[in-house]
C-alpha positions in Angstrom: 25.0 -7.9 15.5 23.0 -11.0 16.3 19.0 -9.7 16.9 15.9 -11.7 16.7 11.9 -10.8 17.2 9.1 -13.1 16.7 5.6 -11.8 16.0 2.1 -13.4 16.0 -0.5 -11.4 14.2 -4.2 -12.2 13.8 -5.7 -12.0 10.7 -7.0 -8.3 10.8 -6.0 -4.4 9.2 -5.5 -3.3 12.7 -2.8 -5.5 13.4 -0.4 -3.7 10.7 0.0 -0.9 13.1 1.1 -3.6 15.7 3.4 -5.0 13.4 5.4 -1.5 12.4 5.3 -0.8 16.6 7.2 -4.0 17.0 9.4 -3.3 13.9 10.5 0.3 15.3 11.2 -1.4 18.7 13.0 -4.0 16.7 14.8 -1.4 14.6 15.8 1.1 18.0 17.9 -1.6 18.7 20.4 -2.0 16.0 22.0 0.2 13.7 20.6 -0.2 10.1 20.8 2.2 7.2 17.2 4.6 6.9 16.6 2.9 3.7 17.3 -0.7 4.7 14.3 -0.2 7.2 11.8 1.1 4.8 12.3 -1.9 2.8 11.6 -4.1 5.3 8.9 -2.3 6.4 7.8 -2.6 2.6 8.0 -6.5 2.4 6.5 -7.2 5.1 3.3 -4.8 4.7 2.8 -5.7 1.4 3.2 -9.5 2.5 1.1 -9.2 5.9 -1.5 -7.0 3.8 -2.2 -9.0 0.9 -2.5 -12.1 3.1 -4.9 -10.9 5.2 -7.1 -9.3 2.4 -6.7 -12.3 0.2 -6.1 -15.3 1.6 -9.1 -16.0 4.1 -12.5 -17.2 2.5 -14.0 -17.2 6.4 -14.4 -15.3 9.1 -12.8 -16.9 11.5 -9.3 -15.8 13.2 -5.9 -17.1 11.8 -2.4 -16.1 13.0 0.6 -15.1 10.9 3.5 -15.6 12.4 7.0 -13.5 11.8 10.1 -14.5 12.7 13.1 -12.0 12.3 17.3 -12.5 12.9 19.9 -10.1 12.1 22.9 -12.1 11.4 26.1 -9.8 10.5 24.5 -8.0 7.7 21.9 -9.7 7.0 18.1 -10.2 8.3 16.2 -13.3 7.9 12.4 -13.2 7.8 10.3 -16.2 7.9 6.3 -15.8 7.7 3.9 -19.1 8.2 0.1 -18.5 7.8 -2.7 -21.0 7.2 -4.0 -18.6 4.3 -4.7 -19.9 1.1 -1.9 -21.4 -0.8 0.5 -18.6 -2.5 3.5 -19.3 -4.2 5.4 -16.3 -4.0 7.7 -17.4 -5.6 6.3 -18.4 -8.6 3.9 -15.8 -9.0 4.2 -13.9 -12.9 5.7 -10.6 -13.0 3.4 -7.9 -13.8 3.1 -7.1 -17.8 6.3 -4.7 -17.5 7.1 -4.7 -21.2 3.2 -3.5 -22.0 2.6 0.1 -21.8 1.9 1.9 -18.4 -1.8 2.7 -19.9 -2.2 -0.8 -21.2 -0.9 -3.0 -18.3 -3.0 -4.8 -16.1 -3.1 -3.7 -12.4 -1.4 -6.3 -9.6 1.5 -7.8 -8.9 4.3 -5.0 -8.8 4.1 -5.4 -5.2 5.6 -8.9 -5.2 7.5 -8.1 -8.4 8.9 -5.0 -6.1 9.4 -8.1 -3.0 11.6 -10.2 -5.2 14.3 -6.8 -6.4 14.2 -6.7 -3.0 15.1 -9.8 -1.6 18.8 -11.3 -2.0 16.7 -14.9 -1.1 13.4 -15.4 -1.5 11.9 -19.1 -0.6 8.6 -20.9 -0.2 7.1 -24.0 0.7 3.5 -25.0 1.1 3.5 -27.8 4.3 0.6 -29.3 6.4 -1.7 -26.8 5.2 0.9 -24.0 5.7 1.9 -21.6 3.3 6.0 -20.7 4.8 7.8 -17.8 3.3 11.5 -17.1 4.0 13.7 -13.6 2.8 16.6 -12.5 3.3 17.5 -9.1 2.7 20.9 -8.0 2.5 21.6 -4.6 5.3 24.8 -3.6 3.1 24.6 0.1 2.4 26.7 -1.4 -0.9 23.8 -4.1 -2.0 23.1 -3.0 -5.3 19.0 -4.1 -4.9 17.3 -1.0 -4.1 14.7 0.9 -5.5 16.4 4.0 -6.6 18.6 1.8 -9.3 16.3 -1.1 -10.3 16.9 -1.9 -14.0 13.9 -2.7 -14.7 10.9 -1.6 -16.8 9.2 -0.8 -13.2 11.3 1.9 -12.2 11.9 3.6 -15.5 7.9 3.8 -16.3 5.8 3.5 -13.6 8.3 5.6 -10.8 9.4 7.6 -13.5 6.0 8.7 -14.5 5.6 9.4 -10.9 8.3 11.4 -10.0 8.6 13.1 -6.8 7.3 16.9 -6.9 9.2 19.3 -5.6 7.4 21.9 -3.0 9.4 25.6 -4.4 7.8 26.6 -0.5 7.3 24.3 1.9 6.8 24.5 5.4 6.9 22.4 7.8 4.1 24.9 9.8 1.5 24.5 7.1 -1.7 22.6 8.4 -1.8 19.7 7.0 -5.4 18.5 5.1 -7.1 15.2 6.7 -7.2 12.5 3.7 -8.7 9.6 3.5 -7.4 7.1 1.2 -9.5 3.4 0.3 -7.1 1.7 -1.4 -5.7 -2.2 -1.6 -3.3 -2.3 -3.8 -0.2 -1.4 -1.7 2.0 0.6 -4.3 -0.5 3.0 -4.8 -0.8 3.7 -1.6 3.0 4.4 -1.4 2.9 6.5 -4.3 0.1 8.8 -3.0 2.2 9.2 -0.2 5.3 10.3 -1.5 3.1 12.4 -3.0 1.4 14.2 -1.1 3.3 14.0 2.1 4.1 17.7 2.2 0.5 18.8 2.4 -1.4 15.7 3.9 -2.0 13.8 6.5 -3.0 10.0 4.9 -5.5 7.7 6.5 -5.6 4.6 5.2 -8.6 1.9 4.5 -8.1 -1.2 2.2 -11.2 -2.3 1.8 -15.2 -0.4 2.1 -16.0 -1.3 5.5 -12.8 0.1 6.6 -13.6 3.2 4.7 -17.5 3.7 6.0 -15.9 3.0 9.8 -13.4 6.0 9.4 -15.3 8.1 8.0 -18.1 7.6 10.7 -15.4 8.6 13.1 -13.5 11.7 11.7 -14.0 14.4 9.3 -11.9 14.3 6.1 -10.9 17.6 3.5 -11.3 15.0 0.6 -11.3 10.9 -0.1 -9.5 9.1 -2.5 -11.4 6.0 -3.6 -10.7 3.4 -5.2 -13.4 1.2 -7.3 -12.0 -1.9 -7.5 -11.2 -3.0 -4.0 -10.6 -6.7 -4.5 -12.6 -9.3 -2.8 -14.5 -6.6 -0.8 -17.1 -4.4 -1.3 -16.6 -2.3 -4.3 -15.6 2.1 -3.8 -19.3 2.8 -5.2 -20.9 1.1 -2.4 -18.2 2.7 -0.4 -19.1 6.1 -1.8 -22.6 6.1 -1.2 -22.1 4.5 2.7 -20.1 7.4 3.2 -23.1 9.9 1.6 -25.1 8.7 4.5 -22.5 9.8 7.3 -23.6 13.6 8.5 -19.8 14.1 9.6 -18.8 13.2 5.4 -21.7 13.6 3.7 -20.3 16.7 1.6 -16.4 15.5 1.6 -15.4 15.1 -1.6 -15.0 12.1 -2.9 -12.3 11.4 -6.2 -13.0 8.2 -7.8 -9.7 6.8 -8.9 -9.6 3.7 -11.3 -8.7 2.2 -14.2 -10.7 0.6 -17.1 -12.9 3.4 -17.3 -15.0 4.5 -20.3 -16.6 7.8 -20.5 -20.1 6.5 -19.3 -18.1 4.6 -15.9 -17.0 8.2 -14.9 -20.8 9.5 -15.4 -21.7 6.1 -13.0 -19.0 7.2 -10.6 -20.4 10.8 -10.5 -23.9 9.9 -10.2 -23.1 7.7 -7.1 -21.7 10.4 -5.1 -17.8 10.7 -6.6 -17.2 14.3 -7.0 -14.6 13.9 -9.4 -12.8 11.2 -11.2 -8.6 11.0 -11.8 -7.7 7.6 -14.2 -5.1 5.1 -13.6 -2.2 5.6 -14.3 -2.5 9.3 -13.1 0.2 12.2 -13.1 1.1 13.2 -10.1 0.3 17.1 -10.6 -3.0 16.1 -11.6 -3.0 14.3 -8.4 -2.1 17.3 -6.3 -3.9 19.2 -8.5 -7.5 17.5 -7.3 -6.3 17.3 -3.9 -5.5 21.5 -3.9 -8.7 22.1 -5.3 -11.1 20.3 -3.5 -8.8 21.5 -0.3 -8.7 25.0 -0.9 -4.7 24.6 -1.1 -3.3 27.8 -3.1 
């Protein structure tokens, strides 16, 4: 099973969709375990995503190049940019030994990048940050997520267990959420989530959340407040006030770091509600049923 694809993305949200389109076509072609692909797809949207959000000061357009081989059982990924230099490699693990509530957000992406990789490599070269992983196809390779040993997977994924939907149907109609959100594990998690009764649009930064919101009408919006380089989820929020077509969606805030008067602040801008980081999932659901009109 010798395969190969090579990808050139621009520096821009929109081209993540481009990406997974290439990745399925890439994917149709082989035979790979279900679970195999998701990681992939994982690395390389957190990767692409936090490169593109991060690591351009200007305005210009940059590529990002990808570069995939299947060899045997095996895929080799090799990502060049002319981002800002990031050592992947190098980069400290998250806080995983501190509580859930007292850790501070970032980095369990890469941390989750590095379980996942057999290889993981960088070098920095003529103004060139170049990023290579291997990731072992083996339905026996121990590194997955459902068995990492690690302080990760016993807090944070056990805290957010999976519900389980006593009814579901496959008929229901699905609400319309909008999520603004950068860090990339929280989007996953919201998805898991809520799969069963959403349908998840996704914005990583303000602007992104104003422009779809402009566009289509949403049952409720998750928003994040601290969204990075960007714009922050209160200017977000009260962008959004000003749209006829989501002027009365509600809005949760979600954060964390909040005192008692930061939730007033949040309401006062336009939030409907407010849901702290790290949330319980029911209490996720819970917001999203009631501001939905779920039963």
């Amino acid at each position: 099973m010798n395969k190969k694809l090579s990808v050139i993305l621009s520096n821009n949200l929109g081209e993540i969709e481009e990406l997974f389109y290439f990745m399925n076509e890439f994917f149709s072609q082989v035979k790979i375990f279900n679970e195999k692909k998701y990681y992939v797809n994982l690395i390389l949207e957190e990767i692409v995503t936090n490169t593109i959000i991060y690591g351009y000061k200007d305005k210009k357009e940059h590529e990002i190049s990808i570069d995939l081989s299947i060899i045997e059982e095996k895929i080799f990924i090799t990502i060049v940019d002319d981002a800002a230099e990031f050592d992947i490699v190098n980069y400290p693990i998250p806080e995983l030994s501190a509580n859930v509530r007292e850790r501070k957000e970032g980095g369990l992406g890469i941390y989750l990048i590095k379980q996942l990789s057999e290889e993981l490599s960088y070098q920095r070269i003529s103004g060139k940050n170049i990023m290579k992983i291997v990731v072992n196809l083996s339905k026996k390779s121990t590194k997955n997520i459902d068995n990492l040993n690690t302080k990760i997977s016993n807090d944070i994924l056990k805290q957010n267990e999976l519900p389980v939907f006593e009814n579901s149907n496959s008929n229901i109609l699905k609400k319309q959420v909008l999520i603004v959100e950068d860090d990339f594990i929280s989007i996953k998690l919201v998805q898991a989530v809520s799969r069963e009764i959403c349908n998840l649009d996704i914005a990583y930064n303000a602007s992104e959340a104003i422009s779809k919101a402009t566009n289509k009408l949403y049952d409720v919006i998750l928003m994040d407040i601290n969204l990075g380089d960007s714009e922050n989820g209160i200017y977000a929020t009260k962008e959004i006030r000003k749209i006829d077509l989501n002027k009365n969606t509600p809005i949760i805030a979600m954060t964390a770091y909040a005192s008692l008067g930061d939730k007033e602040d949040f309401l006062q801008n336009g939030c409907t509600d407010y849901l702290p980081k790290p949330y319980e999932n029911k209490k996720l659901l819970s917001l999203i049923k009631k501001y939905t009109g779920i039963d």
